[in-house]
N, C-alpha and C positions, 0 to 999 in steps of 0.2 A: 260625854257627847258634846257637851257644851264646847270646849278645849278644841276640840277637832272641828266644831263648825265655827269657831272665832281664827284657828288657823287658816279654814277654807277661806272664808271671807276674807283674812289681811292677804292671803295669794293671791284670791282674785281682786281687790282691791291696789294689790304691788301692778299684777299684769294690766290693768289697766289705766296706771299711772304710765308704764314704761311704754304705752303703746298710744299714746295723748298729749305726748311730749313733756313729759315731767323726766324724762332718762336724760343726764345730762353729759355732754361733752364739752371740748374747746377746738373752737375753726384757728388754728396757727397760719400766719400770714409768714411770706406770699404762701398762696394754697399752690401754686408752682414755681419753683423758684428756679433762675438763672433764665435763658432767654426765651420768654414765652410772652410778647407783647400785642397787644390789640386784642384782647381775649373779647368772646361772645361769646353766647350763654343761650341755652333752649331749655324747658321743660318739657318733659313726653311724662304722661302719666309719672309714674317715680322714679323716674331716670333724668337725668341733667346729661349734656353732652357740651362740651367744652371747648373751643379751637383758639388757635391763636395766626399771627402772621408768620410766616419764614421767607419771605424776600427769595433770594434765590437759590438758596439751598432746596436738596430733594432728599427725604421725600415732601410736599408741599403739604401745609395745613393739619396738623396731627389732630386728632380728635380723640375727645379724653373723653372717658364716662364716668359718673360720681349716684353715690345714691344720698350722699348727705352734707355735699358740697363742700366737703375736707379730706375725704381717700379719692383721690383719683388714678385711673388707669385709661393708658395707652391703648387705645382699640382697632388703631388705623389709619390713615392719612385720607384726606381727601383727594391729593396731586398724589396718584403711586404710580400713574405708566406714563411714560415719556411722551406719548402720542396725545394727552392732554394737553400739555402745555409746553412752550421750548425758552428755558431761560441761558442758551449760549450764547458769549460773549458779554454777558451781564455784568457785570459788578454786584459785587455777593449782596449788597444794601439795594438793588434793586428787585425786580420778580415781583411778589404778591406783596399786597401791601394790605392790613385794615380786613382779615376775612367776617362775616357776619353768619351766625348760622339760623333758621329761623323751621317751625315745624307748622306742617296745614292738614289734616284729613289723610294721615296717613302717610304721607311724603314729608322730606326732608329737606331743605334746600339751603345752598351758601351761596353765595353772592358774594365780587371779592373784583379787585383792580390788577391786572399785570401792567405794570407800570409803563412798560415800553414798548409792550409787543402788540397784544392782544386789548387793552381796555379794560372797561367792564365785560362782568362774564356773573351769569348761573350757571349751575349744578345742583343737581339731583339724583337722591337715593330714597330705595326704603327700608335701608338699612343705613344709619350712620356708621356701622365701621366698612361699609364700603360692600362692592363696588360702586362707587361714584359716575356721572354720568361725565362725558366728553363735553369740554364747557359750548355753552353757549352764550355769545357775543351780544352783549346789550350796544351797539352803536350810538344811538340817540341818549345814553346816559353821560354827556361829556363832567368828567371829573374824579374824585375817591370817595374811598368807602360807604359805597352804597347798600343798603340794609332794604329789609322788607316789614311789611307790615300789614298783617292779614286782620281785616276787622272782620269780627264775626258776625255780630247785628246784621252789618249792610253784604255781607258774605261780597267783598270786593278784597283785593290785595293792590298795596301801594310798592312803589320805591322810592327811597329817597335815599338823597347822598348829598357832600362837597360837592360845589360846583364854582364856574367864573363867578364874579364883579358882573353885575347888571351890565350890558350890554359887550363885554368885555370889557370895561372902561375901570379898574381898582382906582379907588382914593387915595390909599397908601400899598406899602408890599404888606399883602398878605389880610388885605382885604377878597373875604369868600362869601361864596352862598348858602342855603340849604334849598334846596328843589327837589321837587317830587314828580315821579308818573303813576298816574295809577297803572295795573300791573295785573295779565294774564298768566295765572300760576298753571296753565293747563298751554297754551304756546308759548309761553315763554317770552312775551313779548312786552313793548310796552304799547298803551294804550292813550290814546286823545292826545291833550297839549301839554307839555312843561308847566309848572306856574311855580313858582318861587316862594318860600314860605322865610325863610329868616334873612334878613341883608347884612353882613359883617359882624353882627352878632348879638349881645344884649344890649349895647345899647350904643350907635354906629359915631356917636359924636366922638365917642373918648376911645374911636380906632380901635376894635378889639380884630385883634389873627385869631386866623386858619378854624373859622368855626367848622368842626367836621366830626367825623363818627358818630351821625346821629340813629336814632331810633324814637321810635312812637310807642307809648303806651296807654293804650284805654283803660281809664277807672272812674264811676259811679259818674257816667255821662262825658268826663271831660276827655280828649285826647292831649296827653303829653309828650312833647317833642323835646330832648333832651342829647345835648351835643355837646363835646369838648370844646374849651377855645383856649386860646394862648402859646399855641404849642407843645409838641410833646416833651418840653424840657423844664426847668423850673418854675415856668409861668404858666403849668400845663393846672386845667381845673377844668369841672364839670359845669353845664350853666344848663336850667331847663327855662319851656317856656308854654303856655296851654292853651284849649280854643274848643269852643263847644262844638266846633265842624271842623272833621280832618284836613279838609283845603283851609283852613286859618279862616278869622287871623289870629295869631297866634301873638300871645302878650307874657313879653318875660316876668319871672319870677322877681318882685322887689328887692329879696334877699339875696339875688345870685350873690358867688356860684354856691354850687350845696355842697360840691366838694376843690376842697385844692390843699394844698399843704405850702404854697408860697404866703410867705411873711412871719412865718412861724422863725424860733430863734437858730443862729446858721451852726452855734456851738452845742444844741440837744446831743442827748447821745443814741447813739444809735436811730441816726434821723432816714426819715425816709421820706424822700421826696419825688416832687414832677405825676402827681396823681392824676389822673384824668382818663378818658376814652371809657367810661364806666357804660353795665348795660343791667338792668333789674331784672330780677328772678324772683319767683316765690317759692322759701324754703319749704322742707320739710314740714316744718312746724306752723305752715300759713303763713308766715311772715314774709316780711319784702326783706332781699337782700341785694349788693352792687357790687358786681365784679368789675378790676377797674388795672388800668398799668399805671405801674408806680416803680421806683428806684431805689437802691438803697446803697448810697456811696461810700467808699472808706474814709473821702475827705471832700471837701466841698460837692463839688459836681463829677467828683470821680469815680466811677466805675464801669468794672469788665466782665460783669456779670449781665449787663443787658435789663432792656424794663422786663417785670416779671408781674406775674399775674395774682391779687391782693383782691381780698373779699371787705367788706364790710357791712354791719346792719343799714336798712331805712327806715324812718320815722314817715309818719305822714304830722305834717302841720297846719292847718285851716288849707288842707286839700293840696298841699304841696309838699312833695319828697325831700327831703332830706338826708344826706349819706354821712353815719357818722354822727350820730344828732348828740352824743353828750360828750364828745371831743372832738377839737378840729383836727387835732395830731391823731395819726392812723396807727393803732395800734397792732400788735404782734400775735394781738390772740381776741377772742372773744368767744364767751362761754355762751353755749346754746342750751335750749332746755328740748333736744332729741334724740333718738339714740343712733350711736354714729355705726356705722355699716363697710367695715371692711373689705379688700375684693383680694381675690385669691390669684396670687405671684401676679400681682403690680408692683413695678418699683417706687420705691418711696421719693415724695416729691415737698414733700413739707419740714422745716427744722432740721438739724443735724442728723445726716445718715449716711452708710458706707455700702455698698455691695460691689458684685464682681460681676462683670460680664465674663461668660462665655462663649464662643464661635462654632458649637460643636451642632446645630442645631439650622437654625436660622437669626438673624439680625433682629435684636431688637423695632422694636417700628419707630424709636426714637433716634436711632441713627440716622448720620445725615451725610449725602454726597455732595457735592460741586454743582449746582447745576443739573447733573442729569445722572440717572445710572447706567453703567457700561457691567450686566452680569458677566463679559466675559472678561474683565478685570481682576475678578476675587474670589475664592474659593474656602469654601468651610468645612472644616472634618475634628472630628475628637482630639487627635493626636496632636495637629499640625497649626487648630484654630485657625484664625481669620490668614489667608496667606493673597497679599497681595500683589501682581502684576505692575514691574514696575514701569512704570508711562514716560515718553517727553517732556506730558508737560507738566507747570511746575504751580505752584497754587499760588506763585504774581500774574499769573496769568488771566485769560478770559473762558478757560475750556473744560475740560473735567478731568482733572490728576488723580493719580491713583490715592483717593482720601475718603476715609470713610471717620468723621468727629462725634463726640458729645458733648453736650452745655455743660460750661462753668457754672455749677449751681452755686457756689461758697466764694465771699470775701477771701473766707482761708480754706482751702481742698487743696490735696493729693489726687492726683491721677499718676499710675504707673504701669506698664507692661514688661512681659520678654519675648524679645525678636529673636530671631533666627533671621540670619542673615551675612552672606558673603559676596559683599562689593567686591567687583570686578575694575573698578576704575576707580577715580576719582570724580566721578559726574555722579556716580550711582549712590545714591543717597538713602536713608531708610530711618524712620524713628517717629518721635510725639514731637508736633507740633502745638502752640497753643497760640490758637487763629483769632484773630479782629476783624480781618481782614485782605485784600491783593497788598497791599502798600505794610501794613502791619502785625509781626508775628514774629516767635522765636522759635527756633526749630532746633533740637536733642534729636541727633541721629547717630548711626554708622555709617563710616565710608571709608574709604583709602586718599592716603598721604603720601606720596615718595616713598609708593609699595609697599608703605605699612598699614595694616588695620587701625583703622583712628575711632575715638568718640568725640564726636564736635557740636558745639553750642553755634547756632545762626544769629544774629537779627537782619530784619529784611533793613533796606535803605528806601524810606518811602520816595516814591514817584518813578524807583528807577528800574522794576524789576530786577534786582538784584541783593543780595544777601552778603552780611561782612560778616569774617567770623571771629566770636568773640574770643572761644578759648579750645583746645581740642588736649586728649589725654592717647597714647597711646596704647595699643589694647597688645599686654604682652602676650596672652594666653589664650590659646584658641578652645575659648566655651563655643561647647554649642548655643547657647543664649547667652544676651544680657541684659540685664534691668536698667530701662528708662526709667526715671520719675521727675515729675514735675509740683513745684509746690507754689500753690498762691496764698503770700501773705499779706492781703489788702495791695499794698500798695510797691510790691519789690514778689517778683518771683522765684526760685532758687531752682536748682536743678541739680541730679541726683545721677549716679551712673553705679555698677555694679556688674561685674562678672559670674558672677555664681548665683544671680537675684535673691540673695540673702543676705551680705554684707555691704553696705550702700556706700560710695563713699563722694564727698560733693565735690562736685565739677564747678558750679560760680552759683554765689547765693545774692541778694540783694541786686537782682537784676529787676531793672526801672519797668514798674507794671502800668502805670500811666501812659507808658507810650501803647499799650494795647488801648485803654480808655477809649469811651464812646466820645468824652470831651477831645480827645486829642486826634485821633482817628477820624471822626466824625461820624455821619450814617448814623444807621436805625439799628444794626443786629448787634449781640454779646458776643463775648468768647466762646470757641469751641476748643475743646483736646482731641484731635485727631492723629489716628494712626498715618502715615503718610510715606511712599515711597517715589522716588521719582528718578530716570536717570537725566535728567538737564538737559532735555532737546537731541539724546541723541539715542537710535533704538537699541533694545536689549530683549534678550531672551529672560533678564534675570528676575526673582521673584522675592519678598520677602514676608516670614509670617511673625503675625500676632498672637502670642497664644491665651490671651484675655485681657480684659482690662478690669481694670481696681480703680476704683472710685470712695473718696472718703470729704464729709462736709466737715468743718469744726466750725458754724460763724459762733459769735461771743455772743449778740443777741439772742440764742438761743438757748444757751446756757444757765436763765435765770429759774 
């Protein structure tokens, strides 16, 4: 008897360890890797909900759901029907910029900039995977990334964001503000006067830029006000700053910043840098945590991976946050003390992983158009996969090409497909693209040559909308398919072709991947691998299909 009740007691003494936070896992950085930047963060009960930016890609704002801030899954976009928002003629690094998402009494709301068109803008749901509401135009919030801020005591809601230089008037480029309205979460609107709460940043003598992506958090009486500054590039860091009344004044942090990864040594391995735009969450286990954009280049400032989205712990110290409190270098893992909670067919988004899409169904929700969606473009069936319509125009352009991409999540990834496809010309074009950009990108297709079946390797020529071609093989044998593949190795791409999609054989390998780089390219967004068919401005009946895509990561970082 005895036996049997010292087993009961260590069972229930196990189960209430694992339900107390003694179950342990590790959070693997970035918690989403390849282009997922500007991430914000909500708690709902035990659910976390996730968004990041996409500029002008559609679908707009994906929102991820997590229940332990390391499985996450796709559940939805915020931007899914055209009639929302119109990013044509854009430049892919314009559209949304800096989304925020925030939760009040039952409702859900983002908040977010289109750069060129529209402003600021809210949206609302009550359900984060959508449907999402038709945005509504904040006018009077002139500036970026404006966040909300619901205090519960005074039951009032704020906004704040980037804004001008005090009267218009900058000291230097890239002197900003932080301003605020308080904020009608029931019309939508804002409320009273402007008043300005931070001037150029922690401390205006020694010129700090672009103080923005801010947010407020209330704790044990004080409101904390907490914003990137220095830019989203290697001088990118977190600075807070706090005040016993939400209108300030608000008094930076001695210590700033609490996060950045500049100054650190440029030879580390496996470095990762440009941290900043961070926003706090309380984990599972009570604890504060900071979700943040950060970079991880193959060589100095280079990569084509885009900033990705990277967790880290907070400390609290004599009442001030800290991200990262027992290293300044941002680490690849951190072990938690909860148990971690899987979700069922999510694709994996963390550390080295490989799966396959298929067309036989419906589109992942992480696939991404041009601009805008044209359903009667592309068509999906078991047999046939994705089969796309091929268009005029062409992805140097401003409009929506028959392109349907996925993030480069890996320094080093394969992406490969089989096409089906019989060019009629030589305009008509069809294959895997791997996109930066309108000005930059290499393009593996099919097409015709002086009436022969060709496979030919692109690069674009930036500025001039147009394309030189580097190498093409002729295709003696009429498969009905053949294998594209594309391989990224840090710093040189390679490219792969096959007739029978079994035996591979390279077309040009150590193709210069810098020139995709967000350093050399310029702009906000990463690489995508898109399927892409196009006939060059001139119309066609003709079609070409996909019949899945393969996705494989290998970075070395992960491998320890």
């Amino acid at each position: 008897m005895r036996k049997y009740l010292f087993s009961f007691v260590f069972f229930a003494f196990s189960l209430v360890l694992s339900n107390t936070g003694f179950a342990q896992t590790t959070l693997i950085n970035p918690i989403l890797t390849g282009f997922y930047p500007d991430p914000s963060i909500v708690k709902a009960g035990p659910d976390y909900y996730l968004i990041n930016s996409t500029f002008s890609y559609f679908p707009g704002i994906p929102v991820m759901h997590s229940r332990d801030l390391k499985n996450w899954k796709q559940i939805g976009n915020v931007i899914d029907r055209p009639e929302q928002l119109d990013f044509m003629g854009e430049r892919m690094t314009r559209g949304l910029f800096a989304p925020a998402i925030s939760y009040f009494r039952g409702t859900f709301y983002v908040t977010c900039t289109d750069i060129d068109h529209d402003g600021n803008f809210v949206v609302t749901a009550k359900n984060p995977a959508g449907p999402w509401s038709n945005p509504v135009k904040l006018p009077q919030v002139h500036g970026i990334d404006p966040s909300l801020f619901f205090d519960e005591e005074s039951n009032k809601a704020y906004i704040l964001y980037n804004s001008d230089a005090p009267d218009r008037k900058p000291l230097y480029s890239g002197h900003r503000t932080i301003r605020m309205y308080e904020f009608d979460p029931v019309s939508l609107n804002v409320i009273g006067e402007e008043k300005q709460l931070v001037n150029g940043g922690v401390d205006i003598a020694k010129k700090p830029v672009w103080i923005e992506g801010p947010h407020i958090l209330k704790k044990n009486g004080w409101y904390y006000l907490y914003a990137a500054e220095g830019g989203t590039s290697v001088n990118h860091s977190e600075v807070v700053f706090r005040s016993k009344e939400v209108w300030g004044p608000y008094v930076p942090y001695e210590h700033n910043p609490i996060l950045t990864q500049k100054g650190l040594p440029d030879d580390r391995k496996d470095p990762i840098t440009s941290a900043g735009h961070a926003q706090f969450v309380e984990g599972p286990d009570g604890k504060m945590y900071a979700i943040f954009l950060a970079v991880r280049p193959y060589e100095g400032d280079y990569y084509n991976t885009g900033r990705e989205t990277f967790i880290a712990p907070v400390d609290w110290k004599d009442e001030w946050p800290i991200i990262n409190p027992d290293s300044k270098e941002i680490k690849y893992s951190y072990p938690v003390s909860y148990k971690e909670v899987k979700q069922k067919n999510a694709l994996p988004q963390a550390g080295n992983f490989a799966y396959t899409i298929l067309f036989d169904k419906e589109l992942d929700p992480a696939l991404l158009f041009m601009r805008t969606i044209d359903k009667s473009s592309y068509s999906l069936s078991k047999k046939q996969g994705l089969t796309l319509k091929l268009k005029p125009e062409t992805i140097m352009e401003m409009g929506n090409p028959a392109f349907i991409g996925k993030r480069q999540q890996h320094l080093y990834s394969t992406t490969e497909t089989e096409l089906a496809f019989t060019p009629k010309s030589e305009k008509e074009k069809a294959g895997l693209v791997v996109f930066q950009d309108e000005s930059h990108f290499y393009f593996l297709c099919q097409s015709q040559s002086q009436g022969n079946d060709v496979l030919q390797l692109y690069r674009s020529v930036p500025k001039e909308k147009a394309m030189e071609l580097l190498t093409e093989v002729k295709l003696d044998s009429k498969s009905e398919k053949v294998g594209l593949r594309i391989k990224s190795q840090g710093d040189t791409y390679s490219f792969y072709v096959s007739t029978d999609t079994k035996n591979w054989q390279l077309l040009k390998d150590k193709v210069d991947a810098k020139f995709l780089s967000t350093k050399v390219a310029g702009g906000f967004v990463g690489c995508l691998y898109g399927m892409y068919a196009t006939s060059s401005g001139e119309a066609t009946s003709s079609s070409a299909s996909f019949q899945l895509l393969k996705y494989q990561g290998n970075d070395p970082m992960f491998k320890k």
